[in-house]
MARFIKOL-658592 format. One record per residue (C-alpha): residue in one letter; x, y negated, z negated. Coordinates in steps of 0.5 Angstrom, whole numbers, padded with zeros to 4 digits, always signed. Layout:
aXYZ ...
//
This chain:
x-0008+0051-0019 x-0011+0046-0024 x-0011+0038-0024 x-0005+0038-0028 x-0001+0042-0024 x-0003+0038-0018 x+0000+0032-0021 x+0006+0035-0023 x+0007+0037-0016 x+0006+0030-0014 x+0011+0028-0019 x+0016+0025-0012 x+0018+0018-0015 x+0015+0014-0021 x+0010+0010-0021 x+0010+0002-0023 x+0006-0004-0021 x+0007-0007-0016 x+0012-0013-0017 x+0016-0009-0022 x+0023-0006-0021 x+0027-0002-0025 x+0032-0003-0031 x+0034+0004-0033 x+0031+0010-0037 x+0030+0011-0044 x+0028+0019-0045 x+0028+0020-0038 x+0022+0015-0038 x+0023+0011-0032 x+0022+0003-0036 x+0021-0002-0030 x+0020-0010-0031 x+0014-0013-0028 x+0016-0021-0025 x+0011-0024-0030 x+0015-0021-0035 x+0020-0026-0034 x+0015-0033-0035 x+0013-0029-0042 x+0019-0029-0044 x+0021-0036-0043 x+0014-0038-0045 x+0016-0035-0052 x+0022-0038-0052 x+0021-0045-0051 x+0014-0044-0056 x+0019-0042-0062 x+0025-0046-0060 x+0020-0052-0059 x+0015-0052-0065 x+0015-0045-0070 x+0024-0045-0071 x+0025-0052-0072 x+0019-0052-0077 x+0021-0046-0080 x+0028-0047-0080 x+0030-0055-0080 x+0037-0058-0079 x+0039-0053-0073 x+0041-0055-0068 x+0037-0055-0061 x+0042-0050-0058 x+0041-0046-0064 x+0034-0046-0063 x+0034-0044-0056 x+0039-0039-0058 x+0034-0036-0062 x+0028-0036-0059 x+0031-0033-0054 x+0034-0028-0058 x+0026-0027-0061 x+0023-0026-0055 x+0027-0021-0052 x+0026-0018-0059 x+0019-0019-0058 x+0019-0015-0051 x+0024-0009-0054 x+0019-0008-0060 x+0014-0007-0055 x+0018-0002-0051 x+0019+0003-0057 x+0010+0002-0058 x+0010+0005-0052 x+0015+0010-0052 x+0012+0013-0058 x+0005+0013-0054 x+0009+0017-0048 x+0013+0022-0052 x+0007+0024-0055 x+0004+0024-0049 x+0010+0029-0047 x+0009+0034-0052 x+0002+0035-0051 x+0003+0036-0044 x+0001+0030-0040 x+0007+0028-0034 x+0010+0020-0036 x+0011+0017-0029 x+0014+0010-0033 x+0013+0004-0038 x+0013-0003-0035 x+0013-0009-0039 x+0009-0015-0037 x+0006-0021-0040 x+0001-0018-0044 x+0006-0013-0046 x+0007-0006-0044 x+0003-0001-0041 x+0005+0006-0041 x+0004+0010-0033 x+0000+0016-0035 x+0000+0021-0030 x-0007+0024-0033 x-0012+0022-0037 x-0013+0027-0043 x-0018+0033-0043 x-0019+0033-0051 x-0020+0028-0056 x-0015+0030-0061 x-0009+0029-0056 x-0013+0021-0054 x-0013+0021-0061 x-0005+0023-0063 x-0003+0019-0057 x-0007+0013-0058 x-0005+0012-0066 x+0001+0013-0066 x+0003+0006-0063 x+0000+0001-0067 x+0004+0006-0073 x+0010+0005-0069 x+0009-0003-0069 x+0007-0003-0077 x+0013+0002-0079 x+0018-0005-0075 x+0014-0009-0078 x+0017-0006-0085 x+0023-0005-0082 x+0024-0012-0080 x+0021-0015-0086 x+0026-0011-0091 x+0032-0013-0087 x+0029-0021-0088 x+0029-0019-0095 x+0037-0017-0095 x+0039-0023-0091 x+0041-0030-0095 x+0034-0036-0094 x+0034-0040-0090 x+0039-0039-0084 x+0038-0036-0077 x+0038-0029-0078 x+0034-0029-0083 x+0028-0033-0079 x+0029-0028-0073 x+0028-0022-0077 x+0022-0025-0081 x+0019-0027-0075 x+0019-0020-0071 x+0017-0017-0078 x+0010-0022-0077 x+0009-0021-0071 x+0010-0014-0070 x+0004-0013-0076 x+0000-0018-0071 x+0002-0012-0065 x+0000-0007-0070 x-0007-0010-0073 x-0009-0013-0066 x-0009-0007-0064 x-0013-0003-0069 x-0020-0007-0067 x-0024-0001-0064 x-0025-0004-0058 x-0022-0002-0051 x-0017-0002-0047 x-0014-0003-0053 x-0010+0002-0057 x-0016+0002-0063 x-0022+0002-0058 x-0018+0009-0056 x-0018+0012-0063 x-0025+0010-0063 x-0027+0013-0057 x-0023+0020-0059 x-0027+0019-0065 x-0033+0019-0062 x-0031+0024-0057 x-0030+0029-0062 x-0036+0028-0066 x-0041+0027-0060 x-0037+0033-0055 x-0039+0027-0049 x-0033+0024-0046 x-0039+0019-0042 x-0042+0016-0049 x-0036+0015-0053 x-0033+0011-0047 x-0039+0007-0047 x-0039+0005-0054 x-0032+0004-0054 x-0032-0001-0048 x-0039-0005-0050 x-0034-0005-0056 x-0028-0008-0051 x-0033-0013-0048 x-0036-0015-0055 x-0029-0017-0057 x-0027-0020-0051 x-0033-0025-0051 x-0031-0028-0058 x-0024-0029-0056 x-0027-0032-0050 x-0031-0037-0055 x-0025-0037-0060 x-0020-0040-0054 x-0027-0045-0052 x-0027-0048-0059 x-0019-0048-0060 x-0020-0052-0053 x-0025-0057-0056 x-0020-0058-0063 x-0015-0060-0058 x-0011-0054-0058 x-0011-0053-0050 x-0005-0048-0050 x-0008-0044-0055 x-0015-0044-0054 x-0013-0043-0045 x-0008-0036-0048 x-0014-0035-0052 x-0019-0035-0047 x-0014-0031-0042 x-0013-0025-0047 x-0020-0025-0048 x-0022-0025-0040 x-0017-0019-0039 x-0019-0015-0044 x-0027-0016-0042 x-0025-0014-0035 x-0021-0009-0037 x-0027-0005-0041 x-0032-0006-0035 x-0027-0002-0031 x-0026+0004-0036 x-0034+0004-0035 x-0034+0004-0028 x-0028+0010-0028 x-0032+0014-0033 x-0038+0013-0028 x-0033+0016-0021 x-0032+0021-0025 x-0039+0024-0027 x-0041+0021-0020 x-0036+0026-0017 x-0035+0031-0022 x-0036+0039-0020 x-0035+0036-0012 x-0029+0041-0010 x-0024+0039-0005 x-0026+0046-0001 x-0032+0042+0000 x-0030+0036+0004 x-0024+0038+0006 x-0022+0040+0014 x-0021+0048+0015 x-0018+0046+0023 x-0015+0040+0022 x-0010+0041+0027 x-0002+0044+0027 x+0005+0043+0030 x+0010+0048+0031 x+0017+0045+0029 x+0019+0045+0036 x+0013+0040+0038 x+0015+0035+0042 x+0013+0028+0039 x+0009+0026+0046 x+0006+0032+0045 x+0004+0030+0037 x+0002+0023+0040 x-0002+0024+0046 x-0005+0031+0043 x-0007+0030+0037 x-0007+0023+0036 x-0010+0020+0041 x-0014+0026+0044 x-0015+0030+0037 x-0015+0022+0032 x-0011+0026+0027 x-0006+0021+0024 x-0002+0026+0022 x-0002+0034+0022 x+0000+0040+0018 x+0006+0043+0021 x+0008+0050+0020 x+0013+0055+0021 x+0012+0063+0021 x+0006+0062+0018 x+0009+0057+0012 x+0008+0049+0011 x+0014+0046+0011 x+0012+0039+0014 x+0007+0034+0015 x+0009+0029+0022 x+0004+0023+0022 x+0004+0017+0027 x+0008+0012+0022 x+0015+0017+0023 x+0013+0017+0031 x+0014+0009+0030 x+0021+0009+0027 x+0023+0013+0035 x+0023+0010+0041 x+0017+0011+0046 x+0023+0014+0051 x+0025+0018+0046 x+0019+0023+0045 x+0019+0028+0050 x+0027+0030+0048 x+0025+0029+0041 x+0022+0035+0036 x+0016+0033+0030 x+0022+0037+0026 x+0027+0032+0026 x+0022+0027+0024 x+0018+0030+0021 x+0016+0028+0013 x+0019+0036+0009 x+0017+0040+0004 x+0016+0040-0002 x+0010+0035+0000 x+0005+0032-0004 x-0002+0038-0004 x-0008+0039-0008 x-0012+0045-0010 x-0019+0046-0006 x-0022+0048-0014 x-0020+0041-0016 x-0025+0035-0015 x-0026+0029-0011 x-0023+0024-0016 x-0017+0028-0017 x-0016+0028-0009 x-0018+0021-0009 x-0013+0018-0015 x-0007+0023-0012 x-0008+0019-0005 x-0008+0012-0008 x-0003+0013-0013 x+0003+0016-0007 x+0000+0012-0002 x-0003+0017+0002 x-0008+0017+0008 x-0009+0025+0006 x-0007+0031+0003 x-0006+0039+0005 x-0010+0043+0001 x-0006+0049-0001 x-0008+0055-0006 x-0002+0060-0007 x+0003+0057-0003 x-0002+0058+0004 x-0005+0052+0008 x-0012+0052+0008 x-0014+0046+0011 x-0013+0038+0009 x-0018+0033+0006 x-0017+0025+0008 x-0020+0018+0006 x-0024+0018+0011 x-0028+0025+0008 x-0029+0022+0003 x-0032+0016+0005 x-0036+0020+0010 x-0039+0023+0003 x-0040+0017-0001 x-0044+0015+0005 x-0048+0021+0006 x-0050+0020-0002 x-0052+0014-0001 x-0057+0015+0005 x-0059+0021+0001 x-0061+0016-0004 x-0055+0016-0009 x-0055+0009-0009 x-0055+0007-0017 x-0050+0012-0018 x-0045+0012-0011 x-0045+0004-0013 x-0041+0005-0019 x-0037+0011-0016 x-0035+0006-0010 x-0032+0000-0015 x-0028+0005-0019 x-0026+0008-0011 x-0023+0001-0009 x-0019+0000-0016 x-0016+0007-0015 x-0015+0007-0007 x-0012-0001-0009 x-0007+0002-0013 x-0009-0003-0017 x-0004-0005-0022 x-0006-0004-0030 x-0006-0012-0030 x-0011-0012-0024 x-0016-0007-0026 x-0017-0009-0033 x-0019-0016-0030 x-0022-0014-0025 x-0031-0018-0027 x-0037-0015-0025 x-0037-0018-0018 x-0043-0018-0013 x-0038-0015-0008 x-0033-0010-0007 x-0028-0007-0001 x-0027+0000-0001 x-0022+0005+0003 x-0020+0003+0009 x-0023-0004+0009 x-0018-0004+0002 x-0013-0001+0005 x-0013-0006+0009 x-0014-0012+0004 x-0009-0009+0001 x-0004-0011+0006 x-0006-0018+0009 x-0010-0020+0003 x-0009-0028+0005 x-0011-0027+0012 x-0017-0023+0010 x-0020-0027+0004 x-0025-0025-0002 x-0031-0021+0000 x-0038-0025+0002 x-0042-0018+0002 x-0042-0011+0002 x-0040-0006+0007 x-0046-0004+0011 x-0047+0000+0017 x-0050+0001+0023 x-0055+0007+0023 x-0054+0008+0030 x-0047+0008+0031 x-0045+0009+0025 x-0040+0003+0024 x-0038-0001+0019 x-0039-0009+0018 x-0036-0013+0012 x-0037-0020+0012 x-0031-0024+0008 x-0029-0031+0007 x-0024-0032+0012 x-0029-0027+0018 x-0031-0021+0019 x-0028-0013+0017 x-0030-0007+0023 x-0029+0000+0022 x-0031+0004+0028 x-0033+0011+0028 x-0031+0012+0035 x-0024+0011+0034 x-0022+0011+0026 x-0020+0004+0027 x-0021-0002+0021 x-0019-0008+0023 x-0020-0015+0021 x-0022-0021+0026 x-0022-0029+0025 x-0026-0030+0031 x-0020-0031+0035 x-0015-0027+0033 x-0016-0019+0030 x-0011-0015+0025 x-0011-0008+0027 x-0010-0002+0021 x-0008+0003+0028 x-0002+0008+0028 x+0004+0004+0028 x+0000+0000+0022 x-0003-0006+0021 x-0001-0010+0029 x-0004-0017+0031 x-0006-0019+0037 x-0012-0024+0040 x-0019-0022+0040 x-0018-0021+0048 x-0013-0016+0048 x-0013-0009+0046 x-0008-0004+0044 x-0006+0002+0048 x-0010+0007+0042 x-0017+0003+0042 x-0022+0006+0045 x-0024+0001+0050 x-0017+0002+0053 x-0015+0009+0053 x-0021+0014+0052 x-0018+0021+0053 x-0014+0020+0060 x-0018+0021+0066 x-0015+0022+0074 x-0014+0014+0078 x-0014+0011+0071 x-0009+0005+0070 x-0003+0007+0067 x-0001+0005+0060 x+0005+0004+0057 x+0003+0009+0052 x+0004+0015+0057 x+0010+0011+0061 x+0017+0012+0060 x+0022+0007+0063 x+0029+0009+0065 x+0035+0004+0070 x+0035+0007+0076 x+0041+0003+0078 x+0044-0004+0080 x+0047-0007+0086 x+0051-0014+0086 x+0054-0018+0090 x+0056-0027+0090 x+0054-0027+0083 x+0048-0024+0084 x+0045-0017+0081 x+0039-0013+0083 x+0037-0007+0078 x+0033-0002+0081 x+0028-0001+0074 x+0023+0006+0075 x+0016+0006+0071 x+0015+0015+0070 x+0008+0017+0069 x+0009+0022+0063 x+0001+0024+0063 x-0002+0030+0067 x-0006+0026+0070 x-0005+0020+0075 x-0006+0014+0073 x-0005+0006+0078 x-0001+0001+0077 x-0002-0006+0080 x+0002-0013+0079 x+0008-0015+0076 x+0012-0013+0070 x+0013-0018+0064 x+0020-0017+0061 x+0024-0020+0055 x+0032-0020+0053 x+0033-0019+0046 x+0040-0019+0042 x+0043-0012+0038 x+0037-0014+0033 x+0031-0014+0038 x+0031-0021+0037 x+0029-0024+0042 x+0034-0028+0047 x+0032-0035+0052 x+0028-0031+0058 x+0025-0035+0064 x+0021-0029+0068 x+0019-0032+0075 x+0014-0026+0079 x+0017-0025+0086 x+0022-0030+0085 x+0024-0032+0092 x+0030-0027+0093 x+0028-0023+0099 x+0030-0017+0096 x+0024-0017+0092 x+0019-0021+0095 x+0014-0015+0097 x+0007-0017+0094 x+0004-0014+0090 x+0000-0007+0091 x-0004-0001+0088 x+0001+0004+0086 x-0002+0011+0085 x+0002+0014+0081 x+0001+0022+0081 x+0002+0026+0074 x+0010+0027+0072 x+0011+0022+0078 x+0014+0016+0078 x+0014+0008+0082 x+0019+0002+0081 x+0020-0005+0081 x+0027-0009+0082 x+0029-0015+0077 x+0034-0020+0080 x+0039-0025+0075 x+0044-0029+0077 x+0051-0028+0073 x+0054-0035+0074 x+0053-0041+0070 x+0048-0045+0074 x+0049-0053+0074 x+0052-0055+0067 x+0052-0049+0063 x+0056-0047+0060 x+0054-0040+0056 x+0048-0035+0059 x+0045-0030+0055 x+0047-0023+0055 x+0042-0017+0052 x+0042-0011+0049 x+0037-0008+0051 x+0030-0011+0055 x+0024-0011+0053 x+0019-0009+0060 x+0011-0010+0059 x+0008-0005+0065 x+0002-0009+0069 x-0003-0011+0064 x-0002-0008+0058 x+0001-0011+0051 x+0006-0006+0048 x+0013-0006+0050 x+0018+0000+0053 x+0024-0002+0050 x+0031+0000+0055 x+0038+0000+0053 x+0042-0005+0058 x+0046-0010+0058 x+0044-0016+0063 x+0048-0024+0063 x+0042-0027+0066 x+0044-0035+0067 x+0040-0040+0069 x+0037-0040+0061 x+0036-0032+0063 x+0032-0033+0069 x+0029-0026+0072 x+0026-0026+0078 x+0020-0019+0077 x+0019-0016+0082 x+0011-0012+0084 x+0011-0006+0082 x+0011-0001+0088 x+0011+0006+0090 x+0017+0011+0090 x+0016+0012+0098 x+0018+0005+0099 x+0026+0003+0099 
//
């Protein structure tokens, strides 16, 4: 199976910036709209209403001037999408996959799946939509000619012919990532038979460009022009950024060509029959294995992969009763060939989302390849004293682990400092709270931890346990298996290793191996004591000590007025609290009281769906089906946890 295969077996959805939607398809080729796109058309359309038609075409109107500003800027933004659908349909008849189109404020972008292998194909691909502008602009100046001088219909098609001309000519300069600087590099590329220099030439060319619309937008500034000279200098700025990228994407390459995916990936990663429990998926391949997800299979065949993000969407006290089959994700599934390199596993992780992939060769598994493979390897490279090559490779893993978006990766500086793979991961999901990076990753040698300062605190990744988290002194954003969860440096979830290594017998029970189940309820006066049973679902005992926390919650999960009050005062429930030894698969109680009559003034008491209950110490909820008109602003008086045997 070659590179190309692969990506055609990827093919699930397409693929757009992020911030974009759909609007429909042309030629089968998904065309999404990205957000910016609506402040370019405005800004065209207010230009043009404002300034160039009323000078153009005096004596409209200035609904008339709106009207068809508004008319030309749409206009504007369809002439591009046929520039792009040129390169794509082209792109098709030479066998490279269109994921979509996106229009944005700089224009269009076409989502190739590939980039091409040989320079004729760049070559024919990259031509032809500067062509295509060129042949509009012939196309709206004839129908100008044929239009009566002046009005408005002849003013918008004389104005797309102009620009359409610009579009065409700007992007004939032979500097990259315009389409010029394409046919450059093919040129080159086929002259030289070497991808590398021709993408050098043809990014200093880019950058070169850049700079002097940089200097041409600073002097348009210093005349007075502080729109044009600012848009100037913007375009400038992108264009210079995104040549440094081609660079950098050209150096992952090299750094990682002839690196196969067989020679990273893991042979014994791990399986799951259909008919596997979710618990036995969680607590033996998850927390005791750390695989985030695992292969399952069938006669031999791989028909699924299950991870900890479809255990999450099942309630805790649905997993034993549950098959990973029923949740599992199913196949066809996203795979990629152990002769295939690390650039094209890395770029298919990023592009779908993925944390890793199987590697299957006719139709078998033979073992999977994850982010965490391929850091270990970037690593490796750098002790062994890879350090000028791996640096680059490293900045070009950020972009494509980013799944930076054509507009980000092509304005992305030179920086001093970048993040990469889970600490990029993580920046992705809560880029506000973890800030901009202050220093590169380093890593301890002794433990092998990685450390990141960044401007708002500190990124950690711990070998130990496979988790990245992010801390601001006081508060932590843990990338766990349920995704990224908050909780106060104090605190600890139930999967970090400092709370739950692999269970051994006496440990405190944690709700991660508790199941929670009503055992009944007595009433009478107005008052209900419920019987509440904690089941240890581990093969080991495990103690619980103190009181349960508890929460009411609506049918949303929202939470409901909840007074928790420990031992209360009831008789029936004033029993102190004491270690409990809870033996494997056995079980110890608790009793809640409420009272069901409004207490003093109310008027309404709130009434639950379901009940949150916290076990002694811990920090994740056991969430349980019953409903509970607790009055007296949902007061409940928590009984101690207390053994089977007691009544």
């Amino acid at each position: 199976m070659t590179q190309q295969d692969t990506a055609r077996t990827a093919a699930i959805a397409p693929r757009h910036m992020p911030g974009s939607f759909s609007i429909g398809k042309v030629a089968g080729i998904d065309i999404a709209i990205h957000y910016t796109w609506l402040f370019a058309v405005a800004l065209i359309a207010w230009s043009l209403a404002a300034g160039y038609y009323p000078t153009d075409v005096p004596g409209l109107g200035a609904t008339t001037y709106w009207l068809i500003g508004l008319l030309s800027a749409v206009l504007l933004f369809a002439s591009v999408l046929a520039h792009e659908l040129t390169h794509s349909l082209v792109a098709r008849m030479r066998s490279i996959r269109v994921d979509s189109i996106t229009l944005f404020i700089f224009g269009g972008v076409s989502n190739l799946a590939t980039e091409p292998t040989k320079p004729s194909d760049e070559f024919l691909i990259s031509v032809v939509g500067p062509v295509s502008s060129l042949v509009l602009a012939g196309v709206f100046w004839v129908i100008a000619q044929a239009l009566p001088e002046p009005g408005p219909a002849g003013a918008v098609a004389s104005y797309l012919a102009l620009v359409n001309l610009l579009l065409g000519a700007f992007n004939l300069i032979p500097g990259f990532p315009l389409d010029g600087g394409r046919v450059f590099r093919s040129l080159v590329w086929g002259a030289t038979g070497s991808l590398r220099r021709a993408t050098l030439l043809a990014s200093y060319s880019g950058q070169a460009f850049g700079w002097l619309l940089i200097l041409w937008g600073l002097l348009r500034l210093l005349t007075g022009d502080a729109f044009g000279g600012l848009w100037t200098a913007f375009i400038g700025w992108f264009l210079n950024g995104a040549a440094e990228s081609a660079r950098r994407d050209q150096s992952l390459d090299e750094s990682l060509r002839g690196v196969p995916v067989s020679r990273l990936m893991d042979a014994n990663p791990g399986q799951a029959a259909t008919n596997m429990s979710v618990r036995d998926f969680v607590f033996q391949d998850v927390m005791d294995a750390g695989h985030r997800a695992v292969p399952v299979m069938s006669d031999g065949q791989l028909v699924g992969i299950v991870s900890m993000t479809d255990a999450r969407r099942l309630p805790g006290e649905a997993w034993p009763s549950t098959s990973v089959e029923q949740i599992m994700t199913r196949a066809p599934l996203v795979t990629i060939s152990p002769e295939d390199d690390l650039a094209a596993a890395i770029r298919l992780m990023a592009q779908k989302g993925l944390h890793q992939l199987p590697v299957v060769e006719n139709g078998q598994l033979l073992g999977m390849i994850s982010r965490e493979d391929v850091l270990r390897f970037l690593q490796l490279r750098q002790e062994l004293g890879a350090h000028r090559v791996e640096r680059q490779a490293v900045r070009l893993v950020l972009a494509v682990v980013l799944l930076v978006s054509p507009v980000a990766s092509a304005a992305a500086q030179p920086a001093t400092c970048s993040f990469m793979l889970g600490f990029a991961a993580l920046y992705t999901a809560i880029p506000n709270i973890v800030g901009e990076c202050i220093t590169d990753e380093s890593h301890n040698p002794e433990n092998g931890d990685a450390l990141q300062s960044t401007t708002n605190g500190l990124l950690v990744w711990r070998k130990a346990d496979n988790l990245t988290a992010f801390t601001n002194g006081t508060q932590s954003w843990v990338d766990g298996p349920f995704g990224v969860e908050t909780r106060l440096d104090a605190q600890r979830f139930f999967y970090g290793l400092a709370i739950i290594p692999t269970p051994t017998a006496g440990d405190r029970c944690h709700a991660a191996g508790l199941a929670l189940a009503v055992v009944g309820s007595d009433a009478g006066a107005g008052n209900v004591v419920g019987t509440f049973r904690f089941t240890n679902q581990l093969d080991v005992s495990c103690t619980l000590f103190g009181f349960p926390g508890a929460q009411l919650l609506d049918a949303a999960g929202d939470a409901l007025p909840t007074n928790v009050v420990r031992g209360g005062g009831f008789s029936v429930i004033s029993a102190p609290p004491l270690t409990v030894a809870v033996p494997a698969h056995g079980s110890a109680h608790f009793l809640i009281h409420w009272e069901q009559v409004p207490v003093g003034g109310e008027t309404t008491c709130p009434v639950s769906a379901s009940l949150a209950v916290i076990a002694p110490d811990e920090f994740l909820p056991l969430n349980i089906p019953i409903n509970i008109r607790a009055c007296g602003g949902g007061r409940l008086d928590m009984g101690a946890v207390q053994p089977d045997s007691v009544a």
